[in-house]
TISEZA-178467 format. One line per 5 residues: their letters; for each residue x, y, z of N, C-alpha, C. Coordinates in steps of 0.05 Angstrom, whole numbers. Each point is the difference from the previous one (the first is absolute). Layout:
REM TISEZA-178467
A> X,Y,Z,X,Y,Z,X,Y,Z | ...
END
This chain:
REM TISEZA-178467
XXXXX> -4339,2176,3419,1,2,30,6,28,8 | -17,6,15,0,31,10,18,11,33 | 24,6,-10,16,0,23,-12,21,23 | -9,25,-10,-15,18,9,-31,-9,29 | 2,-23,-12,-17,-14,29,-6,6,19
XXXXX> -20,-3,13,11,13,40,-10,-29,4 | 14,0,23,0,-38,10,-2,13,25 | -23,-10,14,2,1,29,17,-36,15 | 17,5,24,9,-21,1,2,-8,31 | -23,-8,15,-7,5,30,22,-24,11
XXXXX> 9,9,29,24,-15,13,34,7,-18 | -10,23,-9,26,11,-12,26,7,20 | -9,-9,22,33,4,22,5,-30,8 | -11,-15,-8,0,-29,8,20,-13,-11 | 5,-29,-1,14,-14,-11,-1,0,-33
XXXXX> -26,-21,-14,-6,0,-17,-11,32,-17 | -10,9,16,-9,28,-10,29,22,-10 | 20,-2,17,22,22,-15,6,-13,-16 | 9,-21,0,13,-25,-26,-21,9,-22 | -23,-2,8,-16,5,-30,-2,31,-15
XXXXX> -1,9,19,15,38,-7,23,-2,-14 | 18,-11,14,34,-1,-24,-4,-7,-23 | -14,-34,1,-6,-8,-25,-18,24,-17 | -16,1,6,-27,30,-25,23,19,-15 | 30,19,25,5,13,-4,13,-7,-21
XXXXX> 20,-30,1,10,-10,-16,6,5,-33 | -42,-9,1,-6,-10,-31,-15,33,-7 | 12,22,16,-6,17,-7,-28,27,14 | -14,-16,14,-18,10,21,9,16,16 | -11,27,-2,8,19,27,-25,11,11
XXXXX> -26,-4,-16,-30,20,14,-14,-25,17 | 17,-1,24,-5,-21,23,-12,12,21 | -20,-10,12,-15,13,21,5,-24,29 | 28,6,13,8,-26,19,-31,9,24 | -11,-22,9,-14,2,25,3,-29,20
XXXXX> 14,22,32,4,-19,17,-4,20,25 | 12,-20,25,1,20,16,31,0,4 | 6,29,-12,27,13,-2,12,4,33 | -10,1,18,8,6,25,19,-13,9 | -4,-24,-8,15,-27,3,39,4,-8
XXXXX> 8,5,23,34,16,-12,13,-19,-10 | 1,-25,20,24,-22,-18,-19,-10,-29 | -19,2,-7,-10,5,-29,14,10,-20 | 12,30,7,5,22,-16,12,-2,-26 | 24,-18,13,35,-6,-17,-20,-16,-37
XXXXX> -21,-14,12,-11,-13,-25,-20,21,-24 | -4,23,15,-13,8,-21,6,34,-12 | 22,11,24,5,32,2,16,5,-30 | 20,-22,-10,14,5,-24,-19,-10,-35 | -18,-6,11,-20,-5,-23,-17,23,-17
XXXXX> -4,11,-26,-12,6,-14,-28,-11,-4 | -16,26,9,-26,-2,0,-19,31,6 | -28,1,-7,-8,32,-3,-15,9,22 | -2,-21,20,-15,4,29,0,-23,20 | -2,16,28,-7,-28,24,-27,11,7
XXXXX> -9,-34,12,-19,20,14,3,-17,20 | -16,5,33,-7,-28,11,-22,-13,2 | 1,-25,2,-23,-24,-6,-19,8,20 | 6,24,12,-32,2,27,-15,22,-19 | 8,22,-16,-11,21,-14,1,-5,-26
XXXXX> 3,-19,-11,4,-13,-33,-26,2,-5 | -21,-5,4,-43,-1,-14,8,21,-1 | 2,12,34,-17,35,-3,17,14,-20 | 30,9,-4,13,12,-13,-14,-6,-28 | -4,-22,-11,-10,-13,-24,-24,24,-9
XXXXX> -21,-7,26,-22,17,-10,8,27,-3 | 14,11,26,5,30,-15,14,17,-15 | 11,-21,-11,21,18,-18,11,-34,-26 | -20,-12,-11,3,-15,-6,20,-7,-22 | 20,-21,-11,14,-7,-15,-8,-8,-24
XXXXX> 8,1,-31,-2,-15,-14,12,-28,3 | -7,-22,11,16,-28,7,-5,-6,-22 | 22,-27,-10,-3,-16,-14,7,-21,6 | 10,-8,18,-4,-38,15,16,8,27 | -10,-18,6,5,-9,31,10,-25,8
XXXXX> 22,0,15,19,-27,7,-3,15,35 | -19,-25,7,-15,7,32,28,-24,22 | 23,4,4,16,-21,15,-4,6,21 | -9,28,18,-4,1,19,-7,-22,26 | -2,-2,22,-4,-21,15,3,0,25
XXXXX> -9,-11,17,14,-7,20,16,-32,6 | 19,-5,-1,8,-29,-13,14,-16,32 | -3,13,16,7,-8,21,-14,-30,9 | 15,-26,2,-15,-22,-3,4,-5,34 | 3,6,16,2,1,39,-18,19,4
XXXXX> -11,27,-14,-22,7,11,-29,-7,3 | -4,-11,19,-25,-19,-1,-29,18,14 | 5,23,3,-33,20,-1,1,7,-26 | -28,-19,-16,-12,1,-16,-3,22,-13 | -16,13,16,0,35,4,16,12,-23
XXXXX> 26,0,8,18,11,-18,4,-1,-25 | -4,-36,-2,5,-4,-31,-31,4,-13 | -18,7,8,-28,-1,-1,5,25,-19 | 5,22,18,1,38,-5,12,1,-32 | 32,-16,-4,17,2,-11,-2,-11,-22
XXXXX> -5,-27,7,0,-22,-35,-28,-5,-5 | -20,4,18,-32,-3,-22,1,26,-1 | -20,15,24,-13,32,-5,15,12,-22 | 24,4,4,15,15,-15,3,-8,-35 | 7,-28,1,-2,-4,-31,-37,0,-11
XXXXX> -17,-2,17,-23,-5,-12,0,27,-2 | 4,24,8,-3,29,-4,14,7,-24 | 28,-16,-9,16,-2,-19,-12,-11,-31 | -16,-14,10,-13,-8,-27,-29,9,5 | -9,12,15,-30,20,-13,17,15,-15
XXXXX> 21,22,11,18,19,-10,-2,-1,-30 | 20,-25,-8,7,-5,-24,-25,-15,-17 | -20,-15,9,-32,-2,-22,-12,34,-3 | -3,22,18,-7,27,-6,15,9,-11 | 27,3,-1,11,20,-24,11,-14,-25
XXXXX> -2,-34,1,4,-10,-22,31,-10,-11 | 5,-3,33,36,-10,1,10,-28,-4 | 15,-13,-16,9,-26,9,13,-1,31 | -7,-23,6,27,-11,20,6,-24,9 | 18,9,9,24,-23,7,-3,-4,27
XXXXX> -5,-25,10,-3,4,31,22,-24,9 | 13,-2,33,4,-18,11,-18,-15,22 | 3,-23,-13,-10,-23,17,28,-11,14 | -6,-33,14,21,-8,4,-4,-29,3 | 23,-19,-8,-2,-22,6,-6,-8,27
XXXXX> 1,12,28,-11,-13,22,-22,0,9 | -17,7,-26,-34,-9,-5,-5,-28,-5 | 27,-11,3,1,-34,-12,-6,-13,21 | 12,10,23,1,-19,30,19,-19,-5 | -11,-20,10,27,-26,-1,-11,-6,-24
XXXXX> -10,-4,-9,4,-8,-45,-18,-22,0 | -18,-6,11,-10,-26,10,-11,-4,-33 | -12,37,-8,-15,-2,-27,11,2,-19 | 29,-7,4,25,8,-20,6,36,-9 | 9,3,-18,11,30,-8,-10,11,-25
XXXXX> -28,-5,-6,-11,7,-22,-19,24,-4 | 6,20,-17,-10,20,8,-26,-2,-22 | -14,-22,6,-24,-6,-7,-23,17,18 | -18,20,-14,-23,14,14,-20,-15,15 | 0,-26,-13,-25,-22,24,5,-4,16
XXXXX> 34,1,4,6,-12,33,7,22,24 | 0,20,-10,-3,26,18,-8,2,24 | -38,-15,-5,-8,4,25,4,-19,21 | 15,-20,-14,6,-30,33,34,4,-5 | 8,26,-4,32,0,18,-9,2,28
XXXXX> 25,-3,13,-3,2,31,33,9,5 | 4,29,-1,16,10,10,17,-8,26 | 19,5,10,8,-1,30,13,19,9 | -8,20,-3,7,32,11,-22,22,-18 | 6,17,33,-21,12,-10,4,26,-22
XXXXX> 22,-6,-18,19,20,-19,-13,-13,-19 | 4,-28,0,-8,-17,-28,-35,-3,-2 | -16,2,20,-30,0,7,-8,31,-15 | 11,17,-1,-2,35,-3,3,-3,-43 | 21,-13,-2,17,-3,-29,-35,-21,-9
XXXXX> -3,-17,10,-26,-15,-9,-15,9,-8 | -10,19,26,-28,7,10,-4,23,-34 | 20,10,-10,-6,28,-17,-2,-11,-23 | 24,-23,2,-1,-27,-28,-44,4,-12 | 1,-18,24,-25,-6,-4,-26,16,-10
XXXXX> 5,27,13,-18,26,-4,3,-2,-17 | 24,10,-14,8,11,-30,-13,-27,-25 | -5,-23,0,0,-13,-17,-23,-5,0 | -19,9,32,-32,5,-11,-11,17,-4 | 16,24,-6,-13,25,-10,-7,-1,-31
XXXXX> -37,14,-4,-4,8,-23,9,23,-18 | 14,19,11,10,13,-11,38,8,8 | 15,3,-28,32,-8,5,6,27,-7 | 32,3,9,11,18,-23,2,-20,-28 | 8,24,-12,1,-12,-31,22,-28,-8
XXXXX> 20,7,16,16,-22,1,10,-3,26 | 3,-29,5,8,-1,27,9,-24,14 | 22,-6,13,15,-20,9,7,10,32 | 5,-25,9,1,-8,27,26,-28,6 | 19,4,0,27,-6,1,5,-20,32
XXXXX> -3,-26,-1,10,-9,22,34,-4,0 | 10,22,14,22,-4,8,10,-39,14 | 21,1,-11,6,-20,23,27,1,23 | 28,-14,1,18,25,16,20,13,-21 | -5,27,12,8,6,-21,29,16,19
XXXXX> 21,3,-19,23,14,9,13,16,-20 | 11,19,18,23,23,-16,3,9,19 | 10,34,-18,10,21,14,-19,10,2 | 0,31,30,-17,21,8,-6,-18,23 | 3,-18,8,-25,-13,28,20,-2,24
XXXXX> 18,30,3,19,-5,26,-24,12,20 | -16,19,0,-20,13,9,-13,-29,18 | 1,-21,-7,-31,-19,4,14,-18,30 | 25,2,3,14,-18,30,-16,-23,-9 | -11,-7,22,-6,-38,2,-21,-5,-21
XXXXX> -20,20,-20,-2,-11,-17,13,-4,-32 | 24,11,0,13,0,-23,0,-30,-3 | 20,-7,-31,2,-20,-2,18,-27,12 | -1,-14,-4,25,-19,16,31,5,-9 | 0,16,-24,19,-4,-16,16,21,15
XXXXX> -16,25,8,11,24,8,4,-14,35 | -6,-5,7,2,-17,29,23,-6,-5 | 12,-22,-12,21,-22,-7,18,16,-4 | 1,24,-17,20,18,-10,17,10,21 | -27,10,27,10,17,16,10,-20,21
XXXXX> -7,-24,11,13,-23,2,27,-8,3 | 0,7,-33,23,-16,3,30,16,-1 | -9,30,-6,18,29,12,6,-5,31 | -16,-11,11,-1,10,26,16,-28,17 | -14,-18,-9,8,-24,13,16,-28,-17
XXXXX> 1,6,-23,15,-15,-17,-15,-26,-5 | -24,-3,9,-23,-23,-7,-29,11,-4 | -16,-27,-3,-23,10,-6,-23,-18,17 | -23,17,14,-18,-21,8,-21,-8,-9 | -11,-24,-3,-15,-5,-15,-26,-12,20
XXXXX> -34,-9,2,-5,-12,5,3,-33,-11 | -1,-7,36,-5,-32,-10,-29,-4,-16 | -5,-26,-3,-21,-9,-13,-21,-8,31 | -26,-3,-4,-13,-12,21,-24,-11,-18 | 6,-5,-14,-20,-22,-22,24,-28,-8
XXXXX> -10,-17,2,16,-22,-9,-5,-6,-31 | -6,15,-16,11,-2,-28,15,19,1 | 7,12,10,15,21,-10,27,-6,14 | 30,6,-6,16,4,18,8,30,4 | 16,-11,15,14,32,12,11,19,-23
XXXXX> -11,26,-13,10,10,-3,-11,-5,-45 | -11,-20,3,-22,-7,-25,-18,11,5 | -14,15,6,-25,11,-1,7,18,-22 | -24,0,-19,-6,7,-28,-20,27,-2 | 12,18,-24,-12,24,-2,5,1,-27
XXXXX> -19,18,-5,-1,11,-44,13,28,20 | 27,0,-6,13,35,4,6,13,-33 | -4,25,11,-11,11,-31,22,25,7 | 13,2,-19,22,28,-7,-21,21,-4 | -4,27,16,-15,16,3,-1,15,-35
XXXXX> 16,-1,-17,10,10,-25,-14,-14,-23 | -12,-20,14,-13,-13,-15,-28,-7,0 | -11,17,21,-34,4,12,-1,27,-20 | 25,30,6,0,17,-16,1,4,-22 | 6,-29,-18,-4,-3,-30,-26,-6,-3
XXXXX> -9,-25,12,-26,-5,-7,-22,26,0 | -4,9,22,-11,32,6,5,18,-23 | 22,0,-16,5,25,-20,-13,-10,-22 | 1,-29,-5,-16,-18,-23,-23,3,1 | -11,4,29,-43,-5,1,5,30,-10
XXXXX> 11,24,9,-7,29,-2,-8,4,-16 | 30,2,-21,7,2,-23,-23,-18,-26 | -4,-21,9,-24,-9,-11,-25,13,-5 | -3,15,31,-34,0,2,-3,32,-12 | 25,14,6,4,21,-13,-10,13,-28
XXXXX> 19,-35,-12,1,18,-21,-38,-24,-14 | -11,-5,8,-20,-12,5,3,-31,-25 | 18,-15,7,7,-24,-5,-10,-20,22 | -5,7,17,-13,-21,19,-28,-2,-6 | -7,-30,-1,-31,0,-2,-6,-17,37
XXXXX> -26,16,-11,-18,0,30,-1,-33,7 | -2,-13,-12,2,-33,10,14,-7,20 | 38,25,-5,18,-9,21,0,7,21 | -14,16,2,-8,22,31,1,-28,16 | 11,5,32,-5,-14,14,23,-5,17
XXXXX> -2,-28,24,25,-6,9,21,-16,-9 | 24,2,6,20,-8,-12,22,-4,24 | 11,-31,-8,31,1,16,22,15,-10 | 15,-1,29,18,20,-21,27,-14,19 | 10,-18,-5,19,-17,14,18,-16,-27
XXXXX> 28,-9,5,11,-10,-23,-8,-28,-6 | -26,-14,13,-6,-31,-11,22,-20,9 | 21,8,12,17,-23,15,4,9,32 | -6,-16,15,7,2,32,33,-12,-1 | 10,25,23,22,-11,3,8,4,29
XXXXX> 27,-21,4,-2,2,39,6,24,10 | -2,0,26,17,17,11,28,-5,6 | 15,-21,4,22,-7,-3,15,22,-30 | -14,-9,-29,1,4,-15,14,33,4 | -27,11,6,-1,26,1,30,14,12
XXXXX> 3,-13,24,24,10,19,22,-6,-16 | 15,-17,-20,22,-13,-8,-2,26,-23 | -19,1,-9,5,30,-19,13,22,8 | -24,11,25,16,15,10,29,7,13 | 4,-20,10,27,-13,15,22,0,-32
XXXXX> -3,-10,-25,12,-1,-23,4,36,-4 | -21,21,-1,6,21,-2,9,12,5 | 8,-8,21,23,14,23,26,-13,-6 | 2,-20,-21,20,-15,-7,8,-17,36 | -10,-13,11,2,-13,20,-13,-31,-4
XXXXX> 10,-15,16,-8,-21,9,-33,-9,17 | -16,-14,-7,-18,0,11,0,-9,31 | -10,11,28,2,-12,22,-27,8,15 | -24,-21,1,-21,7,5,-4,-22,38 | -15,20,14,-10,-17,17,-23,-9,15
XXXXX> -14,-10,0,-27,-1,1,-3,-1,28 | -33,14,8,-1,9,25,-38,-5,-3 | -10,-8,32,-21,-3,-5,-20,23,-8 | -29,-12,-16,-13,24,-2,-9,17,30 | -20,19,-7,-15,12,19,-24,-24,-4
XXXXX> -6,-5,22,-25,0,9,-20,-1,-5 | -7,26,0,-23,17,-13,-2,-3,-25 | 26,-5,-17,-10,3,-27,1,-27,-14 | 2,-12,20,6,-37,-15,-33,-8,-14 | -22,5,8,-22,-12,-6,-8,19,-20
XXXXX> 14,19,-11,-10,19,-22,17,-1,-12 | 22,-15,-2,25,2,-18,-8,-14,-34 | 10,17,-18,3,-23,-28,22,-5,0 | -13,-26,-12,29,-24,-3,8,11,-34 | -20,-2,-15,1,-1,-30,-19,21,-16
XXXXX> 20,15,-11,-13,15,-15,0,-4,-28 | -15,6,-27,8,-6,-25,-26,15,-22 | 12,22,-14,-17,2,-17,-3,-12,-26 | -31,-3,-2,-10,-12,-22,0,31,-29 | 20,-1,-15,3,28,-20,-17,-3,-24
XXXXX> -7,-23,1,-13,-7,-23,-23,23,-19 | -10,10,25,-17,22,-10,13,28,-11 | 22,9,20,8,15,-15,18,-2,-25 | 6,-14,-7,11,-23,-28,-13,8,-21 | -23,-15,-3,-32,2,-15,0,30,-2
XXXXX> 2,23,17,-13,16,1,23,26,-28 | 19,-21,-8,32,21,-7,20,10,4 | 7,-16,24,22,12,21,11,-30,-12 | 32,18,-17,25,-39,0,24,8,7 | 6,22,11,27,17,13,5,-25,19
XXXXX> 36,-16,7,7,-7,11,-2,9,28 | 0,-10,24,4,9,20,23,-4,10 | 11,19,20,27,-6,8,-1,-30,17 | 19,-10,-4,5,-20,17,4,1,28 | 3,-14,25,3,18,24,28,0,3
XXXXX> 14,-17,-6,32,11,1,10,28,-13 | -18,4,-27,9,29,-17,-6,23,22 | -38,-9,8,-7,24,15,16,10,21 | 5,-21,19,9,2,24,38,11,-9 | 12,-13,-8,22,8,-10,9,34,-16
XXXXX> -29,11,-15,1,31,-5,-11,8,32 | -21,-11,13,-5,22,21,22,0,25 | 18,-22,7,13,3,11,32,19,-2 | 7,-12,-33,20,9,-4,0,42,-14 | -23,-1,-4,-18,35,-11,5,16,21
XXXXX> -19,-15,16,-11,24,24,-1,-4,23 | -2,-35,10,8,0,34,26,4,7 | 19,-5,-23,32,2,9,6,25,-12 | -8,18,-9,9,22,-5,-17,23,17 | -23,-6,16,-18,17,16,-17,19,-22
XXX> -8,-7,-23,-16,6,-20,-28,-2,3 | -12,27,-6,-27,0,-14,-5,-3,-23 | -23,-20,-17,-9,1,-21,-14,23,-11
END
């Protein structure tokens, strides 16, 4: 394994994207080429103390390419726009297709693996279950137009005749850690609850407005962000050192295979703070009741098969290091 690498790593000021910088620098990676848009100040704190050999931003990343081009050797594309309330298309149009489909001509012409994000809210309400089966691609039915964008590239990418040499496409599902103080109302619930329950000594939860569900059961695969960054160092490191065969190219969940509540979720966090749990439920919005998931759950099976048998954290471990690490100490990863 060739530490000497250059890893380009787009959405490098992001949530998932600095987390994945720490981790590279970790296992020893420093010829990192972060690309985002740096402008972004409450960003900063996640990526200014990181080791790496260049920025660039995601509006001059091609052209810079062509004129003064890099030796790359893989590409981990997290970039995004992940905003699931922005509903002009438009945006996530520019951001999560144009841009990754420019991402993978990129990497089939100079002969790059990569790593891309997808996301589990290409699932919609799950009608077709959580299987990151390629036949059923084309009859998801998203319910936002974040998860319609995450589809739409799905789909390109898996009918193209020509690939990079290796190449994966990662459905996120929710995922949490540290770095996502930057994201306000879209961070995670966990970071919500945290700041919650500093502030007001409880926590709110929605009610239920499905009658299987009750208040405060509504089900999610939450994924310790440390553990999306293992799997990612495993495909690299694989394709790298060219141990991956081309069969596995493709999409993949990337969720821990057990849904768990949101009740659940809050009593962790509430435990990390060494406190008592005190949750109160409040109705939803509106607007988001007819797009809401009740149940989330990945099917891992494929990535299983594929060589991946690393435990995953549990959500009490996860939530219990990210709370007690870095929301209660005001830490960056």
């Amino acid at each position: 394994m060739d530490h000497n690498s250059t890893i380009i790593v787009t959405g490098a000021a992001g949530f998932i994207g600095s987390c994945m910088v720490q981790y590279l620098n970790e296992q020893g990676y420093y010829n990192l080429i972060l690309v985002d848009d740096f402008d972004i100040v409450n960003k900063t704190p996640n990526w200014e103390n990181k080791k790496y050999s260049s920025v660039i931003n995601r509006a001059i990343f091609f052209e810079t390419q062509k004129q003064q081009p890099y030796k790359i050797d893989f590409v981990i594309h997290l970039g995004a726009r992940t905003d699931t309330t922005e509903f002009d298309y438009s945006i996530h149009e520019e951001l999560n297709v144009q841009y990754s489909k420019d991402m993978w001509h990129y990497c089939v012409q100079q002969n790059i693996p990569l790593i891309y994000a997808s996301s589990a809210a290409t699932y919609g309400g799950g009608e077709l279950g959580y299987n990151d089966d390629h036949d059923v691609i084309e009859q998801l039915k998203p319910l936002n137009p974040y998860g319609i964008s995450k589809n739409e590239f799905d789909k390109w990418a898996i009918k193209q005749n020509t690939h990079p040499p290796f190449w994966t496409g990662l459905k996120f599902f929710n995922i949490y850690g540290p770095n996502e103080n930057h994201k306000a109302r879209m961070a995670s619930v966990i970071w919500h609850s945290f700041n919650q329950i500093n502030e007001q000594g409880l926590v709110k939860l929605f009610k239920s407005h499905n009658p299987d569900f009750k208040d405060g059961e509504q089900l999610r695969d939450f994924v310790y962000v440390k553990d999306l960054l293992k799997v990612m160092y495993w495909m690299m490191t694989s394709m790298l050192d060219e141990k991956w065969d081309k069969s596995k190219n493709g999409l993949y969940n990337l969720g821990t295979g057990t849904a768990r509540s949101f009740y659940d979720l809050v009593c962790a966090t509430f435990k990390g703070l060494d406190k008592s749990p005190n949750v109160v439920f409040i109705d939803m919005p509106v607007d988001i009741r007819d797009k809401y998931q009740y149940f989330t759950e990945a099917n891992m099976q494929k990535l299983h098969l594929a060589g991946y048998i690393d435990k995953f954290y549990t959500l009490e471990e996860g939530i219990g290091e990210y709370v007690r690490k870095y929301l209660a100490k005001g830490e960056i990863y």
